[in-house]
C-alpha positions as CSV (number, residue, x, y, z in Angstrom):
1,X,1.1,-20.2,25.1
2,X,-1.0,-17.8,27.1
3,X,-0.3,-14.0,27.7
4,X,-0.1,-12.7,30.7
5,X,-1.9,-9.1,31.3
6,X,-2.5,-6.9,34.1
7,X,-5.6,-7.5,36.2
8,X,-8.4,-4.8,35.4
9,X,-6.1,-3.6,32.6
10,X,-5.8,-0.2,34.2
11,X,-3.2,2.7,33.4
12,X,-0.1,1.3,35.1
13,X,1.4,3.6,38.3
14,X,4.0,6.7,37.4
15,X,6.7,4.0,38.2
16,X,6.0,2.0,35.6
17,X,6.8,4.6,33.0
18,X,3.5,4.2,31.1
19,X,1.6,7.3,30.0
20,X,-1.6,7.8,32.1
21,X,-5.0,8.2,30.3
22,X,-8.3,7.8,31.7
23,X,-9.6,4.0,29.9
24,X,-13.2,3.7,28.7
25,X,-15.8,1.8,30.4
26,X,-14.9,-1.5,30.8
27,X,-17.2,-3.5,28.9
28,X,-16.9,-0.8,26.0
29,X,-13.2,-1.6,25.6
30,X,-13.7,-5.1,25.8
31,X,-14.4,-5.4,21.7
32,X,-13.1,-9.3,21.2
33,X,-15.0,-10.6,24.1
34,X,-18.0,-8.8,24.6
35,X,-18.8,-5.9,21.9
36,X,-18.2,-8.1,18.8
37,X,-19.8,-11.5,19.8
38,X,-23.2,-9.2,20.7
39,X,-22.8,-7.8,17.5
40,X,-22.8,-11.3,15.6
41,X,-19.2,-12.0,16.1
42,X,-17.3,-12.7,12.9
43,X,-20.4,-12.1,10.8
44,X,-21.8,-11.7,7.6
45,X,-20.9,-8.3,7.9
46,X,-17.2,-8.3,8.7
47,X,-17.0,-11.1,6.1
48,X,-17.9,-8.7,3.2
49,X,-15.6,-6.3,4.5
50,X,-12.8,-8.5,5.0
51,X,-12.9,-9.4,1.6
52,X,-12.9,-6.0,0.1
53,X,-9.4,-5.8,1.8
54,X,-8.0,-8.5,-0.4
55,X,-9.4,-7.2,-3.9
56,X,-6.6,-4.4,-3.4
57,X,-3.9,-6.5,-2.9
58,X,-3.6,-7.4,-5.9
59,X,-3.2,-3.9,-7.2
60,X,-0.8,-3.5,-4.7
61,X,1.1,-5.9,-5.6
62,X,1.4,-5.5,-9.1
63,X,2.6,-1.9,-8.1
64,X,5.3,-3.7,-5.2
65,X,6.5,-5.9,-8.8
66,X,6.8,-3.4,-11.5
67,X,10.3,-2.5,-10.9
68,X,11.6,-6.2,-12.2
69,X,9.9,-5.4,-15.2
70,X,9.9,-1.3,-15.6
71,X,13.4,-0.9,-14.9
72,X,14.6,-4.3,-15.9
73,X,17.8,-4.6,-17.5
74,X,18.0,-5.9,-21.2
75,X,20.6,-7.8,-23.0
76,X,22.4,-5.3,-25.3
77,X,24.4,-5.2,-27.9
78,X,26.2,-2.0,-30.0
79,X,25.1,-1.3,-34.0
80,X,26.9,1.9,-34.2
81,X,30.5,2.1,-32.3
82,X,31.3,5.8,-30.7
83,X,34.7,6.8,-32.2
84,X,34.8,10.3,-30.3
85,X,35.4,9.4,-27.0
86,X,38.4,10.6,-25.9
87,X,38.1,11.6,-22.1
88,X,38.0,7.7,-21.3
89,X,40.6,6.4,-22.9
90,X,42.7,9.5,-21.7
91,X,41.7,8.2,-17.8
92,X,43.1,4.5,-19.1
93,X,46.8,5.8,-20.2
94,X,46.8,8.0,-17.1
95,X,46.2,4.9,-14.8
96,X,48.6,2.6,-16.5
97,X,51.4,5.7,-15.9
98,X,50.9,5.4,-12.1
99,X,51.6,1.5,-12.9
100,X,47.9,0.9,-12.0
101,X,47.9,-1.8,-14.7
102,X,44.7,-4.4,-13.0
103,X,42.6,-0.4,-12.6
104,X,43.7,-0.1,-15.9
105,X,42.8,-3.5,-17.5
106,X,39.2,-3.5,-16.0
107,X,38.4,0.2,-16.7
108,X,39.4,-0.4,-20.6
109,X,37.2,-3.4,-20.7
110,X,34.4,-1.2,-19.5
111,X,35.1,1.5,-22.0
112,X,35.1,-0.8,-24.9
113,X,31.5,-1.7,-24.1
114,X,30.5,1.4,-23.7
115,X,32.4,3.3,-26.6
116,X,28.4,2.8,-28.1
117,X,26.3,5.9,-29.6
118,X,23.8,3.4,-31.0
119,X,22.4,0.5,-29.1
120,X,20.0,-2.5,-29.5
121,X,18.3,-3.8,-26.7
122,X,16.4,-7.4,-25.8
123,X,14.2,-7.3,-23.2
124,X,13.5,-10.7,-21.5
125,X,10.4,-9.4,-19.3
126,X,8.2,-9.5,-22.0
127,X,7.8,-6.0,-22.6
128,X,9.5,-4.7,-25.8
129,X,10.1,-1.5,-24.5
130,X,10.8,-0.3,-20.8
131,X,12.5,2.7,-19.0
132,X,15.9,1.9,-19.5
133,X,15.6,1.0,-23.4
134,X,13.7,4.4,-23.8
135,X,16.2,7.0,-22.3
136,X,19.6,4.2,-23.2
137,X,20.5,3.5,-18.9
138,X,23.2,1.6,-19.8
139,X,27.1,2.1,-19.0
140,X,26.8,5.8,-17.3
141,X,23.5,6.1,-17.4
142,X,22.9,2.6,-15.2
143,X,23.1,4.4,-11.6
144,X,19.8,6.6,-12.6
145,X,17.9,2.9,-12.6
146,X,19.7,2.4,-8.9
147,X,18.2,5.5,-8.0
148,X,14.6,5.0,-9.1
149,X,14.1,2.2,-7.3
150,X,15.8,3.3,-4.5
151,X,13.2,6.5,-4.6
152,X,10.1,4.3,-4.9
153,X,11.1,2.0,-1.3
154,X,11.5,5.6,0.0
155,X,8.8,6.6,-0.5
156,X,7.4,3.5,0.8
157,X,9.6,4.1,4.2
158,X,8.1,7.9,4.4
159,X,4.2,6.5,3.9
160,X,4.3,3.7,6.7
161,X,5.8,6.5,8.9
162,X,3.5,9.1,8.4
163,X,0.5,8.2,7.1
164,X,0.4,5.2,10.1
165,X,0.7,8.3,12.6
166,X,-1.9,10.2,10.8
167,X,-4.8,6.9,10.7
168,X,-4.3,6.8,14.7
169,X,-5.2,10.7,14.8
170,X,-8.1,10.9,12.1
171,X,-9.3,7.1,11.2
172,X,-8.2,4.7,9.1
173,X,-11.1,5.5,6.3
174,X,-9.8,8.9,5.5
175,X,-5.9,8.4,5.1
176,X,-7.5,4.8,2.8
177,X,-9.6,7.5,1.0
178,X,-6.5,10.5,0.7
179,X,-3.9,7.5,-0.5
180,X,-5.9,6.1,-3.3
181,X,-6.9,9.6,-4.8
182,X,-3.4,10.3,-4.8
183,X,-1.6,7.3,-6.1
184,X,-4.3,7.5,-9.2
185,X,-2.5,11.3,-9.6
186,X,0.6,10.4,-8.9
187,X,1.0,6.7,-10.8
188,X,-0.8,8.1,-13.7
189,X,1.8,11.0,-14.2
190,X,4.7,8.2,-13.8
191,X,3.7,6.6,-17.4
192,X,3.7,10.5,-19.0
193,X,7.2,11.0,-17.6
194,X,9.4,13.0,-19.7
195,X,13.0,12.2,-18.1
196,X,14.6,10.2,-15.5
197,X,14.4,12.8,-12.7
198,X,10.5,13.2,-13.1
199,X,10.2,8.9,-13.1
200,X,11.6,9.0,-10.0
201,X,10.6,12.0,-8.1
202,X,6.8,10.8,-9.0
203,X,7.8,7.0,-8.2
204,X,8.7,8.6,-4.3
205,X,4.9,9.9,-4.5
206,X,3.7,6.6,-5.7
207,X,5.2,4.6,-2.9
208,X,4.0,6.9,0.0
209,X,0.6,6.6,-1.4
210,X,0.9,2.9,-1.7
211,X,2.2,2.3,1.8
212,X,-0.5,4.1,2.8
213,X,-3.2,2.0,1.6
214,X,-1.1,-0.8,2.0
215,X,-1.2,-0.3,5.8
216,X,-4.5,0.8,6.5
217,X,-6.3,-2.0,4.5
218,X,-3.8,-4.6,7.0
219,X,-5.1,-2.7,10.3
220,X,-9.0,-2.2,9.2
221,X,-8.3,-6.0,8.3
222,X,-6.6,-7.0,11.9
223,X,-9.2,-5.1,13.6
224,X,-12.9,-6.8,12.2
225,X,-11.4,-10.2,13.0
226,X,-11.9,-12.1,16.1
227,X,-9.1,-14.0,17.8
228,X,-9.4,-17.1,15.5
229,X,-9.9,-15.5,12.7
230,X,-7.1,-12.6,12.6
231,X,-4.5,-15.0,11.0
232,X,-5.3,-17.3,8.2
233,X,-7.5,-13.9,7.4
234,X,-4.2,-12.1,6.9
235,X,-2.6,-14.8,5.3
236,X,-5.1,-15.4,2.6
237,X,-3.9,-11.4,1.2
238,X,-0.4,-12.6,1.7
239,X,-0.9,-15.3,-0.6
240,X,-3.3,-12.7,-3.2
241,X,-0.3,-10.3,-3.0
242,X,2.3,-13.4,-4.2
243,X,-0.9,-14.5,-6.7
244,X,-0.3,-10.7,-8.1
245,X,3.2,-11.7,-8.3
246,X,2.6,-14.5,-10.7
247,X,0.4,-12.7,-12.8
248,X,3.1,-10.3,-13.7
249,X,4.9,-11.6,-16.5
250,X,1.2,-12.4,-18.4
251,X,0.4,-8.5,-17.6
252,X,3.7,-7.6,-19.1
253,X,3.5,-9.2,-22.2
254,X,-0.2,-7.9,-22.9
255,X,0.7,-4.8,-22.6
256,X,3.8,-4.8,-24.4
257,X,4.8,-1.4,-23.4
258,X,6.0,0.0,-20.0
259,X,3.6,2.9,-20.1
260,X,0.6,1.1,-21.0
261,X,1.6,-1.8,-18.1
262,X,1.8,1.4,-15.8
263,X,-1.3,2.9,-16.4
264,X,-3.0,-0.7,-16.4
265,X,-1.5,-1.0,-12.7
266,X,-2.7,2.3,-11.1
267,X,-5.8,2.7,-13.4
268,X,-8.3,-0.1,-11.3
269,X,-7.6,2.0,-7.8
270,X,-10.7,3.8,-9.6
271,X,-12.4,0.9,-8.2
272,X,-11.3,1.9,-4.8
273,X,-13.0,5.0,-4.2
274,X,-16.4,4.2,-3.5
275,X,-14.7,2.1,-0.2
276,X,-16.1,5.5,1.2
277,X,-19.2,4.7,1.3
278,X,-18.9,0.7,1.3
279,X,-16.2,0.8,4.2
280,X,-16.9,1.9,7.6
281,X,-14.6,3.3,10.1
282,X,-12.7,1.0,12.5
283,X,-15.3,0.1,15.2
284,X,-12.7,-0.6,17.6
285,X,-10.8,3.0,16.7
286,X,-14.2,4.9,17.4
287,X,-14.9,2.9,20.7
288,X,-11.1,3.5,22.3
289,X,-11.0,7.4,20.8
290,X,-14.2,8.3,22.1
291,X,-16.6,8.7,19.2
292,X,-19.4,7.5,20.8
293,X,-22.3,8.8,18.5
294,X,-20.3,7.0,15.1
295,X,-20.1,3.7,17.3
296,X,-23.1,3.9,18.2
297,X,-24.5,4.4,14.8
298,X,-22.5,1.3,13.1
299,X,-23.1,-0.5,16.0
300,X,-26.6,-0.7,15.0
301,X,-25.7,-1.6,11.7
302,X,-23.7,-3.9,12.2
303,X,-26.2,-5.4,14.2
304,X,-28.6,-5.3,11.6
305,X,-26.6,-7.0,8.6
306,X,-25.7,-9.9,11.2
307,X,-29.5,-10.3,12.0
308,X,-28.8,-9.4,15.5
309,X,-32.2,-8.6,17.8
310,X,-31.3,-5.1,19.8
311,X,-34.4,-4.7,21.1
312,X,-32.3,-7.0,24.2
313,X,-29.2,-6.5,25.6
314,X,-28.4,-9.0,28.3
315,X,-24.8,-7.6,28.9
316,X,-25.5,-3.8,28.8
317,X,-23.2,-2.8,26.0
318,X,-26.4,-0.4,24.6
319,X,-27.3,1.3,27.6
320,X,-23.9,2.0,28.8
321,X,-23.6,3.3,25.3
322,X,-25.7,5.5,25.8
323,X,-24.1,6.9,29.0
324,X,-21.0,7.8,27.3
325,X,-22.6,9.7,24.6
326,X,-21.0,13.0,25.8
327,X,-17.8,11.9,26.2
328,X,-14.9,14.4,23.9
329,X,-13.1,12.4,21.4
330,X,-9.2,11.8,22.4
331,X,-6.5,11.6,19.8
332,X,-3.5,9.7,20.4
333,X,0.3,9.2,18.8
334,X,2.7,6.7,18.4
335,X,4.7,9.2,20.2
336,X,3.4,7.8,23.3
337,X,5.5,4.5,22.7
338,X,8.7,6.0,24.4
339,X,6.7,6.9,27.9
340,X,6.1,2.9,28.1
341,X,8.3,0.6,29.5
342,X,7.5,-2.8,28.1
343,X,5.3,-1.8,24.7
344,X,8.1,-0.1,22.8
345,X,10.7,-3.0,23.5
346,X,7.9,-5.3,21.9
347,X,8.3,-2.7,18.9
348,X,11.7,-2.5,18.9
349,X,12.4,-6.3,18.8
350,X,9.8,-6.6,16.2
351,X,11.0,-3.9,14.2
352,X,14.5,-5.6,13.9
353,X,13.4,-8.9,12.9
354,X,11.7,-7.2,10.0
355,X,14.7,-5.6,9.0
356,X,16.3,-8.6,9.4
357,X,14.0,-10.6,7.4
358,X,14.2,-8.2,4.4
359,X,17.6,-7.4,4.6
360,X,19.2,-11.0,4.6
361,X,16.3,-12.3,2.0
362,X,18.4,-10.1,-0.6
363,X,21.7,-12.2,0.5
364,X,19.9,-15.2,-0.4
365,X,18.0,-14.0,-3.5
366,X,21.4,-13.1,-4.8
367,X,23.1,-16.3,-4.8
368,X,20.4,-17.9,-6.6
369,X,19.8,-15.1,-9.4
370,X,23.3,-14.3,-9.2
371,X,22.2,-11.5,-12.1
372,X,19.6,-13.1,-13.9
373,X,16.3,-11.5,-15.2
374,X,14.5,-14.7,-16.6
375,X,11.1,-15.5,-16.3
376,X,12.0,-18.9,-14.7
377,X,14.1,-17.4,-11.7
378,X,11.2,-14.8,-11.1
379,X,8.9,-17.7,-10.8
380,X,11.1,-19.4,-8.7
381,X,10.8,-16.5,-6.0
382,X,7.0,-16.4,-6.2
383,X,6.9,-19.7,-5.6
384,X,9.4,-20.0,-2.5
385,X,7.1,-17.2,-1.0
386,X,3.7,-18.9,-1.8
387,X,5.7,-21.8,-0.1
388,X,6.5,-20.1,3.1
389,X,3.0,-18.5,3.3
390,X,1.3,-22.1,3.6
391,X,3.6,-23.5,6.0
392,X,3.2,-20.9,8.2
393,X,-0.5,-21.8,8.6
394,X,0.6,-25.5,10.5
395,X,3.8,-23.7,12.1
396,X,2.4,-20.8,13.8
397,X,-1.2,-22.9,14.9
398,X,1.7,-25.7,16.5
399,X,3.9,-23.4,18.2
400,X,2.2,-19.8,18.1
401,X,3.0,-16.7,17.5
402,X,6.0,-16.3,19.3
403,X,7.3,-19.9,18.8
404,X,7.0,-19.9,14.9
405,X,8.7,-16.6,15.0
406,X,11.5,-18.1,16.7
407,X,11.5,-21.4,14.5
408,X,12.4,-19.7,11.1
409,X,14.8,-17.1,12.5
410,X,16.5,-20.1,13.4
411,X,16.4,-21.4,10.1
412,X,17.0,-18.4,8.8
413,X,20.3,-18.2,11.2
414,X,21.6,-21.5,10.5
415,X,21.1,-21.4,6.8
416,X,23.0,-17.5,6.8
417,X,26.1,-19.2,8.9
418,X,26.0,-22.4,6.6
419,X,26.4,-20.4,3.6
420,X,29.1,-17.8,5.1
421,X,31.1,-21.1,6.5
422,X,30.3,-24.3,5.1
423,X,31.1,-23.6,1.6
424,X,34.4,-21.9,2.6
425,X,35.3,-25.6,4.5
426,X,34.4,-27.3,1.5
427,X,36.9,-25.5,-0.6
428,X,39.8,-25.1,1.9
429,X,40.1,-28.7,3.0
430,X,38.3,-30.5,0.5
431,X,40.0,-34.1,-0.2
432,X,38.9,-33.8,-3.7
433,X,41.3,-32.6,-6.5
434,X,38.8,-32.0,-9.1
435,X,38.4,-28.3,-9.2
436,X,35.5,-28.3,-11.2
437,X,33.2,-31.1,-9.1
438,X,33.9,-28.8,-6.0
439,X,33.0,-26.1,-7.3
440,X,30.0,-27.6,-8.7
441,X,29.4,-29.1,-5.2
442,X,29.7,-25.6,-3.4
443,X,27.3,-24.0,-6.1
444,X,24.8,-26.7,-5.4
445,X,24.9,-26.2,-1.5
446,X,25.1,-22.3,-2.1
447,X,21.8,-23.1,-3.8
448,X,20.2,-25.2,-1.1
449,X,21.4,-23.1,1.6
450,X,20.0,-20.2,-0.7
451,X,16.2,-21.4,-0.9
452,X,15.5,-22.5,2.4
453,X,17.0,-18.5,3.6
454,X,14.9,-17.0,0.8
455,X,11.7,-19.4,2.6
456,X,12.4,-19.1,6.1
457,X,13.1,-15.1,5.7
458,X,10.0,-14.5,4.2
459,X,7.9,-16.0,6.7
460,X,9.9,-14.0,9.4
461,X,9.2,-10.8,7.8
462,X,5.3,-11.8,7.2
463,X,5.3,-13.0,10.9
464,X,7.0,-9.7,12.3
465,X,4.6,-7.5,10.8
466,X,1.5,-9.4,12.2
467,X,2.7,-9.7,15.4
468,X,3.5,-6.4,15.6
469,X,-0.6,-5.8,14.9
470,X,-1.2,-8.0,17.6
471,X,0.6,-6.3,20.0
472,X,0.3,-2.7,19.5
473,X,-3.0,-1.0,21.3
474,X,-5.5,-0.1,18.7
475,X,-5.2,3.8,19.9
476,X,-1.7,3.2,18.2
477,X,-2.0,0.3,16.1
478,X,-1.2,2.6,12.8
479,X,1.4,3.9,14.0
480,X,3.0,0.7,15.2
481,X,2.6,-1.2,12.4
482,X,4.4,1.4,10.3
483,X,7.0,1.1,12.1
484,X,7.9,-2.4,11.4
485,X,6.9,-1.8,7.8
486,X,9.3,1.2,7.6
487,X,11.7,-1.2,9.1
488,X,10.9,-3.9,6.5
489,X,11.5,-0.5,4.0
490,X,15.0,-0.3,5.4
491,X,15.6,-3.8,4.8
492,X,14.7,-4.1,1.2
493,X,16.4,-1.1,0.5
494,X,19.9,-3.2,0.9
495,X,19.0,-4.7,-2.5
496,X,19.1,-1.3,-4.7
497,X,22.2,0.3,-2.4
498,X,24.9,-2.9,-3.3
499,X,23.8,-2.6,-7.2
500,X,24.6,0.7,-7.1
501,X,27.6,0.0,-5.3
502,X,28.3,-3.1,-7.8
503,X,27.8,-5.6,-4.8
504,X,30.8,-4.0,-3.4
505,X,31.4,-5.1,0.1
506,X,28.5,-7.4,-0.4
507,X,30.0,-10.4,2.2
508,X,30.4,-7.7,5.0
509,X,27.0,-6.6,4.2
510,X,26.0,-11.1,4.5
511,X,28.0,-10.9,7.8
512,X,26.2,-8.2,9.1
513,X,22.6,-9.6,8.9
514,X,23.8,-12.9,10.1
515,X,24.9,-11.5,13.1
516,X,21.7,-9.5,13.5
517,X,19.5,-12.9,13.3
518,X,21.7,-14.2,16.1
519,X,20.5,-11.0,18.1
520,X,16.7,-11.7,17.5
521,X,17.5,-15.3,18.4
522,X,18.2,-13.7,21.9
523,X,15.0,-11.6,22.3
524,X,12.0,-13.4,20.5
525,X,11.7,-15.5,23.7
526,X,11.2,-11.8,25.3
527,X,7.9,-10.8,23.3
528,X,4.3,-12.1,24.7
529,X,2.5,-14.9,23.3
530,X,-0.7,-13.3,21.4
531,X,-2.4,-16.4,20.2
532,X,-6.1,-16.8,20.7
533,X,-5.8,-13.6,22.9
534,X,-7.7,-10.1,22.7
535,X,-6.2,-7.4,21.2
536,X,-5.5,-5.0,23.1
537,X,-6.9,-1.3,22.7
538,X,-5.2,0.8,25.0
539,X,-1.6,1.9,25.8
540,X,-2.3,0.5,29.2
541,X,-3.5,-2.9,27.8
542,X,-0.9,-3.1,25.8
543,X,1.8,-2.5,28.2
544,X,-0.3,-5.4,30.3
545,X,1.5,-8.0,27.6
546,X,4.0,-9.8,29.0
547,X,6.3,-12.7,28.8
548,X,5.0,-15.7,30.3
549,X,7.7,-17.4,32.5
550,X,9.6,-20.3,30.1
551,X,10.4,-23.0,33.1
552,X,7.2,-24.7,34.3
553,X,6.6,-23.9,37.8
554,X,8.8,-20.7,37.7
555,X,6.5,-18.2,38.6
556,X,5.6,-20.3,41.9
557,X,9.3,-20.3,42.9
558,X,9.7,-16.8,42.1
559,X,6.2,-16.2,44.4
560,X,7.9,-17.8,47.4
561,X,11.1,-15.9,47.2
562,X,10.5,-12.4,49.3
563,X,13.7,-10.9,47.4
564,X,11.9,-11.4,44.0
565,X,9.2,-10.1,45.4
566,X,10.5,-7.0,47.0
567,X,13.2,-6.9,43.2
568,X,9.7,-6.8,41.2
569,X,8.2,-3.6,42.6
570,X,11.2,-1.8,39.9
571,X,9.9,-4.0,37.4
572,X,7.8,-3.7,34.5
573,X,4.8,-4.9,36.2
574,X,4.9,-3.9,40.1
575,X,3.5,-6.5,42.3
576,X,0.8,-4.4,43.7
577,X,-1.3,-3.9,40.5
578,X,-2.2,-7.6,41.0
579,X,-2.7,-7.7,44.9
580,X,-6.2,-7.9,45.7
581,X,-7.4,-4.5,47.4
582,X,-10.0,-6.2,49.6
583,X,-7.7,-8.4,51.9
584,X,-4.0,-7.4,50.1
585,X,-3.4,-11.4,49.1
586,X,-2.3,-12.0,46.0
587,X,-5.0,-13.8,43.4
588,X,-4.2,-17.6,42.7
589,X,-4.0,-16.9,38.7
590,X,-1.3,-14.2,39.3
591,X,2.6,-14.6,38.4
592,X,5.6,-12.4,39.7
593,X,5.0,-10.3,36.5
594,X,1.3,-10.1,36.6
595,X,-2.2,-11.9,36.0
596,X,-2.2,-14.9,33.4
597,X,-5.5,-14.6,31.2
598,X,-7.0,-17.2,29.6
């Protein structure tokens, strides 16, 4: 499916609700078609860098995996009974008075567990000793585990948001460079903490720096890759990320202890810091910002590591280089989103799945787990992702970006609703009388419906975030994309909120999402079709993205109808940006919403 773009890609008119900016020259801001292939395309060079974007990922990673096994829970069991504790039984005879006998029943089977002042623990992670075995958070002391991984995905929400802002203003290189010094402070002080409230206030730190580097190696990544190249690119460090998963549990055990496993994690991001000198800044950032002299200088090496010949330059990229030498750098903000019209509804949508996607994978995760912290259901997950990640390869080549994205929210949709109201059929009218084969039967459709949610989700959250890179302008490509990761933030907080709420209201909270995949059902077939197409690398370019028409033949019938045409003008895309200024007809290529490119 093709995109459809405005002709000349020029700032759209006041009534369009775009921001105006003056563009660069045109063949300047033209990196996928004419910049990059004079440069050696997808060369040598960017090969080498490409690849220094996955060795990370598996730090990362490890880091996104530690809390299964730092603040696992163990199996317990009590070697010295406490005999002093009054206060609870005391709340026990006080609810059986108010005749509160079912409050009173559950609360003194609780208090029997936990009348414990000694405790011996069994950890089934492979480490023999972790955070909750070392300060006892067990019983009353459970909600501080809630909390600490609540504070790392925080932390993770705060980095995307900020730090993608702050790579749009000053480069991607230097927020990379900040982000790894900090997380080796930060993760480092984690494994010396000396209580629960300085684990978690340094876990917050440790997740804004790693969403940091997290989303600046995924946009220097998007933005060295040509067309063909940006997806199975990304999707190889989706699949190191889920290869870090699965290396986890040998990690673990080797270290044995949950400090040493910690320091083991952040430790290699030493390896990180000469990508200062190894990784250049984003050519595309420098060329749409204005910093002519640094593009001009990698330019010429780039040049040089793809054996590229400078000395001619049939298309004039060089000399009009040289032109624009004096040109200020600009500095741009996501900000600028909410003067578009079409661009932030792109984010928004986006933004939702991914919320979505996270939010409703915990639903599924749940019913398969349903509590347990064994080796073999951790694998289990790893596997279902490294599943998704390869069929997305045939998927999203057969039906694009757009299409795939549609296909597994779908899945996704009709797996949620199957769950919710299948399994409810099958015990209200079943024919059978044998309780225990239907509830056998409903536990084996609970986990069939379960798997294929957990493997469809996860390829709508993967999908969301890189279409969301596809779509956004470079100038705000940082920003963008931490938005849908913030988003995807939001989402996997859900998990950490009903533990600490003992999965109370947890079908509401089912509902909900369910409902929400119907609603990105509706506006997937709204976003633009990115496949195979440029990036874009200004506001204006990207506001150029738009839907094309669904019903072959649509946009002539819409072409022939004057009150379309006259309707249009209050439309995202005005008719007159496409009419041809020499004679006023309109082009053969164009559509009622603009100019299809190929």
């Amino acid at each position: 499916m093709d995109a459809v773009q405005l002709d000349g890609l020029n700032p759209p008119p006041a009534e369009n609700g775009s921001v105006s900016q003056s563009e660069p020259h045109k063949r300047l801001s033209q990196v996928d078609t004419v910049v990059l292939p004079f440069l050696g395309g997808f060369g040598r060079y960017q090969r080498r860098l490409v690849a220094l974007t996955w060795i990370p990922a598996f730090l990362i990673s490890f880091s996104q995996f530690s809390d299964h096994f730092l603040l696992g829970q163990p199996d317990r069991k009590c070697v010295r009974p406490d005999q002093n504790r009054t206060s609870s039984a005391r709340m026990i005879f006080d609810l059986i008075a108010t005749g509160n006998d079912a409050a009173a029943a559950a609360e003194g089977s609780n208090v029997t567990e936990c009348m414990c002042s000694e405790w011996r623990f069994e950890l089934q992670s492979g480490l023999q000793q972790n955070v909750v075995t070392k300060w006892a958070l067990v019983c009353d002391g459970e909600w501080k585990v809630h909390i600490a991984k609540f504070s790392l995905l925080v932390g993770s929400i705060f980095g995307y948001l900020l730090m993608g802002a702050m790579a749009d203003w000053l480069g991607r290189i230097p927020v990379l460079l900040v982000s790894v010094l900090s997380v080796l402070v930060f993760g480092l002080a984690v494994a010396f903490s000396v209580d629960m409230a300085m684990f978690s206030t340094l876990r917050f730190f440790e997740g804004f720096c790693l969403a940091a580097i997290r989303l600046s190696l995924y946009v220097l990544r998007i933005e060295l890759c040509l067309p063909a190249w940006r997806f199975s690119m990304t999707m190889i460090a989706s699949l190191i990320i889920v290869g870090g998963q699965l290396l986890m549990p040998g990690l673990a055990a080797l270290c044995r202890d949950w400090q040493v496993l910690q320091i083991v994690i952040i430790a290699p991001f030493v390896l990180m810091l000469p990508y200062v000198w190894m990784f250049p800044e984003s050519l595309r950032w420098l060329l749409v910002t204005q910093h002519y002299q640094r593009a001009k200088r990698q330019m010429y090496r780039i040049a040089h590591s793809n054996s590229v010949d400078t000395a001619t330059d049939p298309s004039g990229i060089l000399s009009e280089l040289e032109t624009e030498l004096q040109q200020k750098p600009k500095t741009f903000c996501v900000t600028q989103l909410t003067g578009t019209r079409n661009l932030w509804k792109n984010t928004v949508v986006l933004c939702v799945n991914s919320l979505t996607g996270y939010g409703i994978h915990h639903c599924f995760a749940r019913s398969v787990l349903e509590g347990s912290a064994t080796h073999l259901h951790y694998y289990a997950l790893a596997a279902i992702a490294v599943a998704s990640c390869m069929v997305l390869f045939p998927v999203v080549a057969g039906f694009g970006r757009r299409g795939g994205l549609l296909t597994f929210m779908i899945i996704t949709a009709l797996a949620s609703l199957l769950q919710l109201g299948l399994l409810n059929l099958i015990g209200k009218y079943s024919l059978w009388h044998d309780a225990a084969l239907r509830d056998t039967l409903n536990q084996r459709f609970s986990y069939a419906f379960s798997i294929i949610g957990m493997f469809s989700s996860h390829a709508v959250s993967t999908l969301s975030i890189f279409y969301c890179a596809e779509i956004t302008p470079t100038v705000i490509r940082g920003g963008g994309v931490g938005l849908v990761l913030a988003s995807a933030g939001f989402g996997m907080l859900t998990a950490p909120l009903m533990e600490l709420h003992n999965q109370k209201g947890f079908f509401l909270h089912h509902v909900i999402f369910t409902c929400c995949t119907l609603l990105c059902i509706i506006c997937i077939p709204l976003l633009p079709e990115t496949a195979g197409q440029p990036l874009p690398e200004s506001i204006a370019e990207g506001e150029g993205l738009l839907r094309r028409p669904i019903l072959h033949g649509e946009q002539h019938h819409l072409l022939a109808r004057t009150e379309v045409r006259e309707y249009s003008r209050v439309q995202d895309t005005p008719l007159h940006q496409v009419v041809n200024p020499g004679n006023g007809s309109v082009p053969s290529n164009s559509t009622a919403n603009g100019v299809r490119t190929s």
